[in-house]
N, CA, C and O atoms as a GROMACS GRO file, in nm:
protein
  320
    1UNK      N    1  -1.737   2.923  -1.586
    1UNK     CA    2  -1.609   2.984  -1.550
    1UNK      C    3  -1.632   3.125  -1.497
    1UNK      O    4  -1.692   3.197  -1.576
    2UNK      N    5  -1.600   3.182  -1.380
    2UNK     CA    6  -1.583   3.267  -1.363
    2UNK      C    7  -1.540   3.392  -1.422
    2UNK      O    8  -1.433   3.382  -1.482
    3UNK      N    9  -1.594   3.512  -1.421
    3UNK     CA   10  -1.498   3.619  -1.485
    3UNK      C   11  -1.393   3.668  -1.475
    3UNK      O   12  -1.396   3.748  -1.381
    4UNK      N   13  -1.304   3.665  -1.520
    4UNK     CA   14  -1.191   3.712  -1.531
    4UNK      C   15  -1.131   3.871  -1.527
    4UNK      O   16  -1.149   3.950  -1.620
    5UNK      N   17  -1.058   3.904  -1.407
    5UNK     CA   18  -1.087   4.092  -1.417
    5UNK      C   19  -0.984   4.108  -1.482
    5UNK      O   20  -0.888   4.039  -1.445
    6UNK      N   21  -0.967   4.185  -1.578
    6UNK     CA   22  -0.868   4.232  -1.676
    6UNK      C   23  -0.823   4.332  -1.614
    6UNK      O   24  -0.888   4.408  -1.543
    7UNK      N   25  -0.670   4.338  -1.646
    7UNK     CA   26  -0.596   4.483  -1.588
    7UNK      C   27  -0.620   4.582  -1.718
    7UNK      O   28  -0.611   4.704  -1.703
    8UNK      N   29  -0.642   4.539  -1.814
    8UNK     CA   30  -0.640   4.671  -1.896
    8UNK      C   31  -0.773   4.624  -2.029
    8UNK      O   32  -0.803   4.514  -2.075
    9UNK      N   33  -0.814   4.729  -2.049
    9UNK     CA   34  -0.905   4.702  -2.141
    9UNK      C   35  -0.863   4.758  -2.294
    9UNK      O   36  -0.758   4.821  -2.303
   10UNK      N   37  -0.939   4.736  -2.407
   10UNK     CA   38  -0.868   4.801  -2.535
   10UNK      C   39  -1.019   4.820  -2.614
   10UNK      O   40  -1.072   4.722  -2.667
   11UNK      N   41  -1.079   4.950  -2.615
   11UNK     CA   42  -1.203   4.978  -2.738
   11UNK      C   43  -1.118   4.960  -2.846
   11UNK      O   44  -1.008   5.012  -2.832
   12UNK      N   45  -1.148   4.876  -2.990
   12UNK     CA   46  -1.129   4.890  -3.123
   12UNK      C   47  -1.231   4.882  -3.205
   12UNK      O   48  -1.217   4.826  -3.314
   13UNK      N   49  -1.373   4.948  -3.162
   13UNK     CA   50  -1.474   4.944  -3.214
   13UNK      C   51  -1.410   5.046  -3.328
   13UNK      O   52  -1.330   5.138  -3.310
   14UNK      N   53  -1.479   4.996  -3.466
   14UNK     CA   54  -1.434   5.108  -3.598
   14UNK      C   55  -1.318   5.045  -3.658
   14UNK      O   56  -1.279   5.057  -3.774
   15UNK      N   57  -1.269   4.980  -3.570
   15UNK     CA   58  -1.049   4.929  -3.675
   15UNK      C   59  -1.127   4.840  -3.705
   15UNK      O   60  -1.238   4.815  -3.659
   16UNK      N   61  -1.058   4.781  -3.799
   16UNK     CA   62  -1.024   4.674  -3.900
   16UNK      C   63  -0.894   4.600  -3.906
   16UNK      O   64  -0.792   4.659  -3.869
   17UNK      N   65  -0.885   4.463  -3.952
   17UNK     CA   66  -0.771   4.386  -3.982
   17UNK      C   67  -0.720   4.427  -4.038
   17UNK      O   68  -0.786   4.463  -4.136
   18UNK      N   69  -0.556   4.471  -4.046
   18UNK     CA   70  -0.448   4.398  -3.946
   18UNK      C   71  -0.458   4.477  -3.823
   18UNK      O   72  -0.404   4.435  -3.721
   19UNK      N   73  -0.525   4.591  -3.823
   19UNK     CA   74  -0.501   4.667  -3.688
   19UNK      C   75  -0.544   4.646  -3.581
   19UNK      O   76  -0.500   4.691  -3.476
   20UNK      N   77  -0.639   4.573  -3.595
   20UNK     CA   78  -0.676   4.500  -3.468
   20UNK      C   79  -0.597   4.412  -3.404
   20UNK      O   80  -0.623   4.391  -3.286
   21UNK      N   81  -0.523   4.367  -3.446
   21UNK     CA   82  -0.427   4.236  -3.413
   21UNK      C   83  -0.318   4.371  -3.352
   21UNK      O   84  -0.285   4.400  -3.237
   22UNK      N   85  -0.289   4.421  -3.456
   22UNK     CA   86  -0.115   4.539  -3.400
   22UNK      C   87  -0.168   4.564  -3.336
   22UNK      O   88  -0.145   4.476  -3.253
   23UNK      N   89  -0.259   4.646  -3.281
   23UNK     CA   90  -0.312   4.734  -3.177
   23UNK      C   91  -0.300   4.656  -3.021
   23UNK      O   92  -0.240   4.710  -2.928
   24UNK      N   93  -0.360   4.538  -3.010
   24UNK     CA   94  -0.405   4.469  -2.941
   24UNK      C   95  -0.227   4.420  -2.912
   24UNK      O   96  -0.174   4.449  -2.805
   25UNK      N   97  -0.166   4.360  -2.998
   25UNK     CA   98  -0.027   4.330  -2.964
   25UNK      C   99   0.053   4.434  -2.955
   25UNK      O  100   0.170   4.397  -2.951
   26UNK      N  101   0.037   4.587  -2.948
   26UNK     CA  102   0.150   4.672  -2.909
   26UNK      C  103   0.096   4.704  -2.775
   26UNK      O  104   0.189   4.740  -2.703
   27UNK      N  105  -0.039   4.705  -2.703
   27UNK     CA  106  -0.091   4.699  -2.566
   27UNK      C  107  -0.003   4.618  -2.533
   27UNK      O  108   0.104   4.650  -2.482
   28UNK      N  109  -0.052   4.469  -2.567
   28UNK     CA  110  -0.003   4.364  -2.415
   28UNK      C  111   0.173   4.389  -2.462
   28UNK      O  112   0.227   4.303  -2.393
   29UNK      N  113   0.247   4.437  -2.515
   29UNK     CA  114   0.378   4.433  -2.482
   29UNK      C  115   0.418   4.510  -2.380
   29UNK      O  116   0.525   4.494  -2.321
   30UNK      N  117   0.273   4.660  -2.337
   30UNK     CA  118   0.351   4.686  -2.224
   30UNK      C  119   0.264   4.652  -2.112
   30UNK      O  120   0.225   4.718  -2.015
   31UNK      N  121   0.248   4.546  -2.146
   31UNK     CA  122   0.209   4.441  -1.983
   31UNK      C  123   0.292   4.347  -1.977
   31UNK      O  124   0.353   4.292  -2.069
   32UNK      N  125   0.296   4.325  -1.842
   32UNK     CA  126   0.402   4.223  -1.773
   32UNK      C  127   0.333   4.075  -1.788
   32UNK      O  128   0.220   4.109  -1.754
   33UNK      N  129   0.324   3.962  -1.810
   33UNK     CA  130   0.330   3.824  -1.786
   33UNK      C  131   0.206   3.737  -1.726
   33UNK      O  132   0.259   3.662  -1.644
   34UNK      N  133   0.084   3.714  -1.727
   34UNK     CA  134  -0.001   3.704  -1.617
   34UNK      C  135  -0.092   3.812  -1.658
   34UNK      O  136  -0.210   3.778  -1.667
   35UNK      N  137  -0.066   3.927  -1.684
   35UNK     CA  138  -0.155   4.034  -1.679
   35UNK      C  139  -0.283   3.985  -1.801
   35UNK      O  140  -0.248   3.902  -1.885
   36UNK      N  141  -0.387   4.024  -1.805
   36UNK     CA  142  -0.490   4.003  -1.890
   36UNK      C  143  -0.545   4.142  -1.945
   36UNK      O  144  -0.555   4.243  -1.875
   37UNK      N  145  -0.589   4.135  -2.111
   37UNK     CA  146  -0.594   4.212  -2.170
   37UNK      C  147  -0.759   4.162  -2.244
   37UNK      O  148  -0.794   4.050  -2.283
   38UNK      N  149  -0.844   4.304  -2.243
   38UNK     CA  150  -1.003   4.258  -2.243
   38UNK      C  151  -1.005   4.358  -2.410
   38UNK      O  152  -1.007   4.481  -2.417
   39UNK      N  153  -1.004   4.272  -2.513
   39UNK     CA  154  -1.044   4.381  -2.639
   39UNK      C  155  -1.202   4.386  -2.665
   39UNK      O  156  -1.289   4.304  -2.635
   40UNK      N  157  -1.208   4.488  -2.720
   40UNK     CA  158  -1.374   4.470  -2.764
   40UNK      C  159  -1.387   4.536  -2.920
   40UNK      O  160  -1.370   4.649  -2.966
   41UNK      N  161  -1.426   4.402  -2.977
   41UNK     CA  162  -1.405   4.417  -3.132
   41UNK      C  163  -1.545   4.425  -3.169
   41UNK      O  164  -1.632   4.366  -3.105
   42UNK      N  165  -1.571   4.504  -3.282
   42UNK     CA  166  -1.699   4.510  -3.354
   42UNK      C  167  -1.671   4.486  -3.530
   42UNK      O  168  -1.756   4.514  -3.614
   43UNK      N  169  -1.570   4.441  -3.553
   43UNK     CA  170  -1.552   4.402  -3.708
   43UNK      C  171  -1.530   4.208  -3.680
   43UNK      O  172  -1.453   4.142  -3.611
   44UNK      N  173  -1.629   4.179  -3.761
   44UNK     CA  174  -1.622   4.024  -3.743
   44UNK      C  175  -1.484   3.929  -3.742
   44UNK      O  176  -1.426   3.857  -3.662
   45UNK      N  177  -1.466   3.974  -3.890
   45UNK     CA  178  -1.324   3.887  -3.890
   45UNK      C  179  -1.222   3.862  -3.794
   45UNK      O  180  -1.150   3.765  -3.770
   46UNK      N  181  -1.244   4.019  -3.727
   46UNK     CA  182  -1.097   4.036  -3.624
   46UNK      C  183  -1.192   3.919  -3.511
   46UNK      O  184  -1.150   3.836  -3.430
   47UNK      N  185  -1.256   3.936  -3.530
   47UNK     CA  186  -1.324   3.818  -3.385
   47UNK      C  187  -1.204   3.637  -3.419
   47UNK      O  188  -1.122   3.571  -3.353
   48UNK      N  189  -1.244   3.633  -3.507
   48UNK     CA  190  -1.138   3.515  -3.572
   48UNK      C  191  -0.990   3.527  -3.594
   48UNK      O  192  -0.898   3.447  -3.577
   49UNK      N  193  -0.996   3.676  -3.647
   49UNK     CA  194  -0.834   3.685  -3.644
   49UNK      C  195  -0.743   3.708  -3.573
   49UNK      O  196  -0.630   3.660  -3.584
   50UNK      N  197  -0.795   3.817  -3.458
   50UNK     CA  198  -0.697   3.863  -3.376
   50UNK      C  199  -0.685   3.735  -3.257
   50UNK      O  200  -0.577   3.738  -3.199
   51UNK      N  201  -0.778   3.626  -3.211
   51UNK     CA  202  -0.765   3.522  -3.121
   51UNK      C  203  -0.640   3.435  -3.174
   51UNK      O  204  -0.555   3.394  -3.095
   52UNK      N  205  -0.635   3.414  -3.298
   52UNK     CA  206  -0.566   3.338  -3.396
   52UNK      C  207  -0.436   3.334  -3.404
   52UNK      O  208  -0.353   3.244  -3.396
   53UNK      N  209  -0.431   3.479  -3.425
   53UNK     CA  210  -0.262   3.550  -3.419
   53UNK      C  211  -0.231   3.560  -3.254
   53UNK      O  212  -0.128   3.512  -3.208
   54UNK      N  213  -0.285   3.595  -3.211
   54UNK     CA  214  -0.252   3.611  -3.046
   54UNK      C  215  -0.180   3.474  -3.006
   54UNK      O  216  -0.062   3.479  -2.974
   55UNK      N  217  -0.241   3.361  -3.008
   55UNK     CA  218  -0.238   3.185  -3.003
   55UNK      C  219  -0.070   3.199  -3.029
   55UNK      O  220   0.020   3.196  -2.945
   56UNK      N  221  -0.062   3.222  -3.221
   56UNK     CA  222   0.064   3.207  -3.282
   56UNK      C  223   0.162   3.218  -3.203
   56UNK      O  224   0.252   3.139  -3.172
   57UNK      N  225   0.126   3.382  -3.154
   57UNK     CA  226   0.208   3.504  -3.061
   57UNK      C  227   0.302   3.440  -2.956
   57UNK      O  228   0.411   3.478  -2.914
   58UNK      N  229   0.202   3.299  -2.919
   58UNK     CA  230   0.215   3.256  -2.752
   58UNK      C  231   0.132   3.290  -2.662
   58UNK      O  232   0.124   3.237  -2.552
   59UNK      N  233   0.079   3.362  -2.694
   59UNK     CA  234  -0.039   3.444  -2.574
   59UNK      C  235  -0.152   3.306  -2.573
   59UNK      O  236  -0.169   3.212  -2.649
   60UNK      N  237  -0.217   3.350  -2.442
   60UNK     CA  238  -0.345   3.282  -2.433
   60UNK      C  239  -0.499   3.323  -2.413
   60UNK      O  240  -0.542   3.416  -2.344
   61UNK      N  241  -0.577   3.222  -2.499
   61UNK     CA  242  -0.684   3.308  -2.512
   61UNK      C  243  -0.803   3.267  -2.394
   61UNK      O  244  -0.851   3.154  -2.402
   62UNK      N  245  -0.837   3.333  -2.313
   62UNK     CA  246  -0.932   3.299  -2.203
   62UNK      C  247  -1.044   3.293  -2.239
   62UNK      O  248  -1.120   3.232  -2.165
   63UNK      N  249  -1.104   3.356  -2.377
   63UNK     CA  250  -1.250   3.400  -2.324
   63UNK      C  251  -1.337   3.457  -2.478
   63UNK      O  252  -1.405   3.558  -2.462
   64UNK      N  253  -1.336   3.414  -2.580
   64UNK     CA  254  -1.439   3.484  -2.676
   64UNK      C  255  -1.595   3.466  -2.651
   64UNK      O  256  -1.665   3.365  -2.636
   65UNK      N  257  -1.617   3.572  -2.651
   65UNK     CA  258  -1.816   3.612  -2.673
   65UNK      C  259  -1.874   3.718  -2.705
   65UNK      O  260  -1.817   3.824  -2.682
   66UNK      N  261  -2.009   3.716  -2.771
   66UNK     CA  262  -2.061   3.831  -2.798
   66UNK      C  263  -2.135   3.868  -2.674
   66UNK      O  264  -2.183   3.803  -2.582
   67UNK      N  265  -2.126   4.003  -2.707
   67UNK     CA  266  -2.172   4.080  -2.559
   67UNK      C  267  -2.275   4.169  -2.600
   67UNK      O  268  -2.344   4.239  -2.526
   68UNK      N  269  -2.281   4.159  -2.770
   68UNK     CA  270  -2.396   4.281  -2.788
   68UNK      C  271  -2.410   4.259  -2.955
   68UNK      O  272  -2.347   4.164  -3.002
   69UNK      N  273  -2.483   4.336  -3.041
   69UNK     CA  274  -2.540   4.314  -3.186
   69UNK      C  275  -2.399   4.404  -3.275
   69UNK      O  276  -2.380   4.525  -3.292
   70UNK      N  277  -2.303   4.257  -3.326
   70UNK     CA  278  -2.209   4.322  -3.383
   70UNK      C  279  -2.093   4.338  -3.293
   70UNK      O  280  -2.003   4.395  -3.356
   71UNK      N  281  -2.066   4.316  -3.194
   71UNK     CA  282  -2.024   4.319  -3.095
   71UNK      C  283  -1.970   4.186  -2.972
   71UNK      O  284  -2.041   4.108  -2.908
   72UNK      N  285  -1.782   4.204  -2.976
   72UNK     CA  286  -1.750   4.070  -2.933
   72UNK      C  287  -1.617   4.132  -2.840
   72UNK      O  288  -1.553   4.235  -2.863
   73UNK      N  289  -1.601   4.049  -2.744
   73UNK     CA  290  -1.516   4.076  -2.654
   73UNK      C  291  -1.379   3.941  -2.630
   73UNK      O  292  -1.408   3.823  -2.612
   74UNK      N  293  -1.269   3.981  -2.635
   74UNK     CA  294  -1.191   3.862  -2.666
   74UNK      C  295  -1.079   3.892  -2.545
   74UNK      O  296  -0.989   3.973  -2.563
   75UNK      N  297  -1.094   3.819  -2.424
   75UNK     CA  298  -0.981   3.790  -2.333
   75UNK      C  299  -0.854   3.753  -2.352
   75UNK      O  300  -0.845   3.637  -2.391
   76UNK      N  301  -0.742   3.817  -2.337
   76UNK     CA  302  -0.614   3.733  -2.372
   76UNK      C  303  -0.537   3.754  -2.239
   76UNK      O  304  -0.539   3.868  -2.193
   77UNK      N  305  -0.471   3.662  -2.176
   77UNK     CA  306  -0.354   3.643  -2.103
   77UNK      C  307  -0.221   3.686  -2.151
   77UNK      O  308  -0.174   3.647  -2.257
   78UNK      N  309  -0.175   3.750  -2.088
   78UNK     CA  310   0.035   3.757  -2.158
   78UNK      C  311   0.064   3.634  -2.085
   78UNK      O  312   0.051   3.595  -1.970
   79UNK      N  313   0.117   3.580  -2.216
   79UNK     CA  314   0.192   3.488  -2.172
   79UNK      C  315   0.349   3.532  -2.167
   79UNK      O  316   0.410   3.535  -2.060
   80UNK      N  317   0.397   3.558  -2.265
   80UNK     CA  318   0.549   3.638  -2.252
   80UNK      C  319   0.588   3.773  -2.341
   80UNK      O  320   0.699   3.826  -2.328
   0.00000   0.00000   0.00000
């Protein structure tokens, strides 16, 4: 699959759950529909959690991988 260019990116290297998830969901609210949102998480869980809740959200998830030691990058689409 091709890469996907994100309009906005989000460092949360250092947060922790739940804030990774709020954080990441008070961004894409101020994106419009279509737009794609690139997080880059370094706490494991949120690798599982914040894809999870996003799903719930409605959003869609394009893209989990590690990109580095400790280190994961999670694509999401707005969906609405």
């Amino acid at each position: 699959m091709a890469e996907v260019k994100a309009d906005r990116e989000l460092d949360l290297k250092g947060e922790v759950c739940p804030f990774t998830f709020v954080k990441s969901k008070l961004i894409l609210e101020q994106m419009e529909p279509g737009q794609v949102l690139k997080v880059i998480l370094d706490y494991k869980p949120s690798v599982e959690n914040v894809p999870k809740s996003m799903r719930e959200e409605g959003q869609e998830i394009l893209d989990i991988k590690q990109i580095g030691d400790n280190l994961w990058e999670v694509v999401i689409r707005k969906v609405k």
